[in-house]
C-alpha positions as CSV (number, residue, x, y, z in Angstrom):
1,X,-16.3,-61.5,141.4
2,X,-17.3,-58.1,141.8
3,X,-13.2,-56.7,142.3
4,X,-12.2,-59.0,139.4
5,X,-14.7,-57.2,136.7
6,X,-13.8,-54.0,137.6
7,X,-9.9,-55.4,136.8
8,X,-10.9,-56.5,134.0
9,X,-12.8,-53.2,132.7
10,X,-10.0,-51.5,133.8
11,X,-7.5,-53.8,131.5
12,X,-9.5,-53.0,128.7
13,X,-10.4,-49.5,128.8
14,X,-6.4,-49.3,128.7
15,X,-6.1,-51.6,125.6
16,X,-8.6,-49.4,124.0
17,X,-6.5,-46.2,125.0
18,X,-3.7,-47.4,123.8
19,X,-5.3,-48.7,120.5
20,X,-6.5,-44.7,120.3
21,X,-2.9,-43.6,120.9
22,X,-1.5,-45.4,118.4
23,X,-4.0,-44.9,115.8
24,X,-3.9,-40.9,116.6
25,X,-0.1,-41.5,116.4
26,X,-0.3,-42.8,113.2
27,X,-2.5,-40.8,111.7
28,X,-0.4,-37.7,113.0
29,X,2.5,-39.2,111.3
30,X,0.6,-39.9,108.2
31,X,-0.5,-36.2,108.2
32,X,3.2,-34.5,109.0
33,X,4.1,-37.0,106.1
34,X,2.0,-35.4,103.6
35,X,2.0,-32.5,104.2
36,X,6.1,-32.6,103.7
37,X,5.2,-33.8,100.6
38,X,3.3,-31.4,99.7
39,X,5.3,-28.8,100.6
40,X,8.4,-30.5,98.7
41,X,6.0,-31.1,95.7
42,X,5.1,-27.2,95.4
43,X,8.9,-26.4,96.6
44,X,9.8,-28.5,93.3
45,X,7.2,-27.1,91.3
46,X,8.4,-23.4,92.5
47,X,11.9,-24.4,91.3
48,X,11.1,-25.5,87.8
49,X,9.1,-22.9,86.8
50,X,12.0,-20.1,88.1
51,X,14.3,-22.1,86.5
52,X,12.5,-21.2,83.2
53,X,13.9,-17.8,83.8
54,X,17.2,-19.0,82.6
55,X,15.9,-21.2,79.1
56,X,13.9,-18.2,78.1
57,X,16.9,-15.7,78.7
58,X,19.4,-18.0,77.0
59,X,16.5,-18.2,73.8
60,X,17.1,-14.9,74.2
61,X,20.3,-14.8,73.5
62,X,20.8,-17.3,71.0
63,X,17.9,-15.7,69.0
64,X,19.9,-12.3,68.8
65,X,20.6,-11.8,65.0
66,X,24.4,-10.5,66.3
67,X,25.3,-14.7,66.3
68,X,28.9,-14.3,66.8
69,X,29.9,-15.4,70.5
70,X,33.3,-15.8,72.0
71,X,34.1,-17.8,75.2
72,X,34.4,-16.8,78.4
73,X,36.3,-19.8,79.4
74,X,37.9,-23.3,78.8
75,X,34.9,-24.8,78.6
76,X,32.7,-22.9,76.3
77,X,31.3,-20.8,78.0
78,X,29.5,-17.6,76.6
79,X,27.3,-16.2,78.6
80,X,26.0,-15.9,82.3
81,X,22.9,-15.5,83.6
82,X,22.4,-11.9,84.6
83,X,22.9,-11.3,88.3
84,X,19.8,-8.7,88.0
85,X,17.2,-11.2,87.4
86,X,18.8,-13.7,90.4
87,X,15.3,-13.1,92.5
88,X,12.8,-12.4,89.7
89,X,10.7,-15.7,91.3
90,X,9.7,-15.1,94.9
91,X,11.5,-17.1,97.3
92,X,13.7,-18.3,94.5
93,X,17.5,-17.8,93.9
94,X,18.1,-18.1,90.4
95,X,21.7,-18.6,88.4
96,X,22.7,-19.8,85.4
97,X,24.8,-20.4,82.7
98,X,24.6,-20.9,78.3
99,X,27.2,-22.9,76.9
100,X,28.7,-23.3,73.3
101,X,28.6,-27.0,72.4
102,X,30.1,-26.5,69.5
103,X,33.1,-25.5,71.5
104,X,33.6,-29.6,72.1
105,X,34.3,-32.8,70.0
106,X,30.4,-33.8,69.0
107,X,30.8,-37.5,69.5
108,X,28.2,-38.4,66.7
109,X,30.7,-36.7,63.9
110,X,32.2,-40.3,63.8
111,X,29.8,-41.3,61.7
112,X,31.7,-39.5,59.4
113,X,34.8,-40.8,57.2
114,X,36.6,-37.4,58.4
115,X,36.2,-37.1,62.2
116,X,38.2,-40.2,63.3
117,X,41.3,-38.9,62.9
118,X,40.2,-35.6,65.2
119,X,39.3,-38.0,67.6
120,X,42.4,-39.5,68.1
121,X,43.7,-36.4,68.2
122,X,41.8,-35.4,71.4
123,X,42.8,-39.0,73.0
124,X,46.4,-38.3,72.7
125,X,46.0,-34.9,73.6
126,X,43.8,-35.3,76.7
127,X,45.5,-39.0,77.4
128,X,48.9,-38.2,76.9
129,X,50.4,-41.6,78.6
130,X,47.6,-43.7,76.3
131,X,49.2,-45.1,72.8
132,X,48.2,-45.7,70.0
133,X,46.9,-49.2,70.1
134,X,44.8,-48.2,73.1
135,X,43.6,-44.9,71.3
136,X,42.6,-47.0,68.0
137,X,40.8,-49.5,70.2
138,X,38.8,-46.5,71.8
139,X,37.8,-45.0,68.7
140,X,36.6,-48.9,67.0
141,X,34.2,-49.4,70.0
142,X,32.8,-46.2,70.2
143,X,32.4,-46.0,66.3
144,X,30.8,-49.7,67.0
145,X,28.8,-48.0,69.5
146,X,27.3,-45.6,67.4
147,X,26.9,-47.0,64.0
148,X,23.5,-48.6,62.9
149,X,23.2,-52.6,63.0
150,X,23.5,-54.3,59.6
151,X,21.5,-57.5,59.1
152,X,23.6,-60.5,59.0
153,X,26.6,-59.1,61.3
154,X,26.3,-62.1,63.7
155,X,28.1,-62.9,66.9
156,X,30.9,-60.9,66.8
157,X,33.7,-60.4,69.1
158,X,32.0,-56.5,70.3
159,X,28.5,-58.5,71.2
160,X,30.4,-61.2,72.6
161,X,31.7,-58.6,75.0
162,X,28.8,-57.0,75.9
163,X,26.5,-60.1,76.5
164,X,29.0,-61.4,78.8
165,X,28.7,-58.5,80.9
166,X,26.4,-58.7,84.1
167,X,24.0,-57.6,83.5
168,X,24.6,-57.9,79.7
169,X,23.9,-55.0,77.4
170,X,22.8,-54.8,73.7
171,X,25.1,-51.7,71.7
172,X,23.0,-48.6,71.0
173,X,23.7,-48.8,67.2
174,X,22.3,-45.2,66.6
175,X,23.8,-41.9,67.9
176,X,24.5,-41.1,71.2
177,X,21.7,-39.3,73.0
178,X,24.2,-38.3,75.6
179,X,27.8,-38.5,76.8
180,X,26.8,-40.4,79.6
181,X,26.4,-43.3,77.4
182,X,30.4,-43.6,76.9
183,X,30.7,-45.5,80.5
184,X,28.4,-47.9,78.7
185,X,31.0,-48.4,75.8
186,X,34.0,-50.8,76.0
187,X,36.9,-49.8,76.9
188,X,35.7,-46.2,78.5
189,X,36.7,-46.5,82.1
190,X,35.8,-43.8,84.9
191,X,39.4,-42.7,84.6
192,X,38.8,-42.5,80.3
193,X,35.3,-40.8,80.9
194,X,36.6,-38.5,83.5
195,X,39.4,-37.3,81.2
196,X,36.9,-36.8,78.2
197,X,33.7,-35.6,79.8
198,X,34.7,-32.0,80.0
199,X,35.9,-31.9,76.0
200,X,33.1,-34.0,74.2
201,X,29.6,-33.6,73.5
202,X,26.3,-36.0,71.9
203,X,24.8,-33.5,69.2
204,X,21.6,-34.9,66.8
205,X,23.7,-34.2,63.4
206,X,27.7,-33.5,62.6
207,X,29.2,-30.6,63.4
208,X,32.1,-28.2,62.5
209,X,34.0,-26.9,65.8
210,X,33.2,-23.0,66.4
211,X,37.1,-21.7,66.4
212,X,35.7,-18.3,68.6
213,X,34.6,-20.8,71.3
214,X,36.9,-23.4,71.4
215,X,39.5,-24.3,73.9
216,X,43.1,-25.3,73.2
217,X,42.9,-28.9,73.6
218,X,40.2,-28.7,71.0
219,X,41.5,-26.4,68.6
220,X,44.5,-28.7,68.9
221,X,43.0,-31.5,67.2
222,X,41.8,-29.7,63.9
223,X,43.9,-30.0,60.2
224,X,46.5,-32.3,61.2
225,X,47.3,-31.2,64.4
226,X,47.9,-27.9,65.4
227,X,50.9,-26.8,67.7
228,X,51.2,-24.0,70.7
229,X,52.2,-21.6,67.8
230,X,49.1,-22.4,65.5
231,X,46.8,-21.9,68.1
232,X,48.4,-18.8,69.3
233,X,47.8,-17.6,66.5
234,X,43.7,-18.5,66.5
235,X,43.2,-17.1,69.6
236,X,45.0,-13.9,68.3
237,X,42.7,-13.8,65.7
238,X,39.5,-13.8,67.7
239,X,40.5,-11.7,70.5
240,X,38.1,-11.0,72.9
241,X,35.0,-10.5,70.8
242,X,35.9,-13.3,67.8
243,X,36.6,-13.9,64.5
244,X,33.3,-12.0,62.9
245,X,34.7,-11.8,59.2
246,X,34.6,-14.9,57.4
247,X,37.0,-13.7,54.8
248,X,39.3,-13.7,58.0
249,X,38.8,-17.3,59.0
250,X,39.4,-18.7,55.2
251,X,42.6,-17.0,55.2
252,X,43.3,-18.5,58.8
253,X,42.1,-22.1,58.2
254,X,44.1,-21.8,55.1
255,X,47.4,-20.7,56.1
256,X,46.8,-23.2,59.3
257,X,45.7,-26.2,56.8
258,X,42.5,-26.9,58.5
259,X,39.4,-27.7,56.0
260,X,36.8,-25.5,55.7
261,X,34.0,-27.8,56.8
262,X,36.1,-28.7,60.2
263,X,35.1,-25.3,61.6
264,X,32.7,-22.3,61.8
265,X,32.3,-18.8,63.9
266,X,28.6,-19.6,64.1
267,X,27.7,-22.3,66.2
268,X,23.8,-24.1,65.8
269,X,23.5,-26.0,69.4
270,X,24.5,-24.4,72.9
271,X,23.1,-26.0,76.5
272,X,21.8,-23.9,78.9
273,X,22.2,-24.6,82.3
274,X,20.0,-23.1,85.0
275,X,20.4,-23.5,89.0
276,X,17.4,-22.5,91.0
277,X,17.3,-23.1,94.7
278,X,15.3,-22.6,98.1
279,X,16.2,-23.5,101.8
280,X,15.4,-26.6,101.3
281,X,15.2,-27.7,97.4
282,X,18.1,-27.3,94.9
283,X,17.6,-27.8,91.5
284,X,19.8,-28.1,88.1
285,X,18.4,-28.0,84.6
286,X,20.3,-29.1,81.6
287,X,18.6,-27.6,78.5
288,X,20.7,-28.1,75.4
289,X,19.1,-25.3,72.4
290,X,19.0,-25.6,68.8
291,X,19.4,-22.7,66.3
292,X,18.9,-22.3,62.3
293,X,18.9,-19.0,60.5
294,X,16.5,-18.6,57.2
295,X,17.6,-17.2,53.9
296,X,16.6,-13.3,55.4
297,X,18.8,-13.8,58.3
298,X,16.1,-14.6,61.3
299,X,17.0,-17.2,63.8
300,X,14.4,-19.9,64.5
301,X,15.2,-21.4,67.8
302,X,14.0,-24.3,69.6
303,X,14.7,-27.2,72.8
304,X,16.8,-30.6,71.7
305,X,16.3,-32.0,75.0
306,X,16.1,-31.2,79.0
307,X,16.9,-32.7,81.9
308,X,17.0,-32.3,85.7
309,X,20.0,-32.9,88.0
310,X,22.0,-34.9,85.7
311,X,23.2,-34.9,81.7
């Protein structure tokens, strides 16, 4: 009996180890866990508060009372983020980058009687092998999209669509918050959305283009269509540091045939995009600004919206 208890013993003093070593195991594994965590959760903290260095120098900006900006390239851009200031945060590299939304197409002007035929403009201009059936059906959804629900409407052939879809989807029927929304609409394939993403923009109220900021494709869609020559002549005008007179944009928009209220040289939104990043954290942060000037000339400025990694 005697050599079978001390088997026995033996048995379980090496369940029990091994019970230990599992449990010390796991609660090694639980500890390396969280304290990754942590360290990710303070490496993400670390990067949103650097990347604050970029919104507060774009306020900066913005809030200058000289408002007149010109574009440093095809996409509206005005401004980047001052090499200088790339390592202000510790253990932080900071960049940046402030935009001129008013450069692109605000989607949310087709609320208004006057936009659509801009619009169609920019599709045959951007979608050159489109026609115009396919353009005009574009422009319905997307006005569909966007225009407040009326009592009474009933099934049509738009909700019919969409509640056929899988899973099915209910139209916004209020402005677009974002441009992300248009892969939601009808109609606006990834090809469509891919083609329009770089030219368009969702803004909270209609806006005029800025002519200082905005490309060719754009400017080519204001009046009634402007051609190589016309917008030769725009960018002549505004040079590198813009059109700052506004006695010298009437006399352009004029002699061009573009109505007043289809343009400006001072633009009220911009988006502000800051890129902070560590060894092992990258971070974007989409920050579209607001801007108003009082009666005495002082710009009031102030955040839309943000968001992180994505528009």
């Amino acid at each position: 009996m005697l050599p079978n208890l001390k088997g026995s013993a033996l048995i379980s003093a090496l369940f029990i180890m091994t019970l230990i070593a599992i449990a010390a195991t796991a609660m090694s594994s639980r500890l390396q866990l969280d304290i990754y965590r942590t360290r990710i959760s303070i490496s993400s903290d670390k990067l949103k508060l650097a990347s604050k260095a970029v919104t507060f120098w774009a306020f900066s900006e913005v809030a200058k009372n000289k408002s007149i900006f010109s574009a440093k390239n095809d996409y509206g851009k005005i401004f980047d983020f001052p090499e200088r200031f790339s390592k202000i945060y510790p253990g932080v590299t900071i960049s940046g980058e402030l935009y001129d939304l008013q450069a692109l197409f605000n989607l949310n002007n087709l609320k208004d009687y006057k936009y659509p035929k801009q619009f169609i403009l920019l599709l045959e201009n951007s979608m050159p092998r489109s026609n115009i059936a396919q353009q005009r059906a574009l422009l319905d959804n997307l006005v569909y999209w966007i225009s407040p629900y009326k009592p009474g409407r009933g099934h049509d052939e738009y909700l019919k669509y969409y509640s056929s879809l899988k899973p099915p989807l209910i139209p916004s029927f209020q402005p677009m918050q974002s441009i992300s929304e248009l892969r939601l609409v009808r109609g606006f394939s990834k090809k469509v959305y891919e083609k329009l993403q770089p030219l368009v923009t969702a803004l909270p109220k209609t806006t005029p283009i800025n002519i200082n900021t905005a490309p060719k494709i754009i400017l080519s869609t204001l009046g009634n269509g402007l051609n190589e020559i016309d917008i030769n002549k725009i960018y002549d005008a505004r040079g590198k540091s813009g059109i700052s007179d506004l006695n010298d944009l009437i006399i352009l928009i004029k002699e061009l045939n573009i109505p007043n209220d289809q343009v400006t040289i001072e633009s009220n939104y911009y988006l502000s995009i800051a890129n902070a990043s560590t060894s092992e954290l990258n971070l974007k942060v989409y920050t579209i600004i607001s801007r108003s000037k009082d009666a005495k000339g002082n710009m009031a400025v102030g955040i839309v919206s943000e968001s992180i990694n994505t528009m």
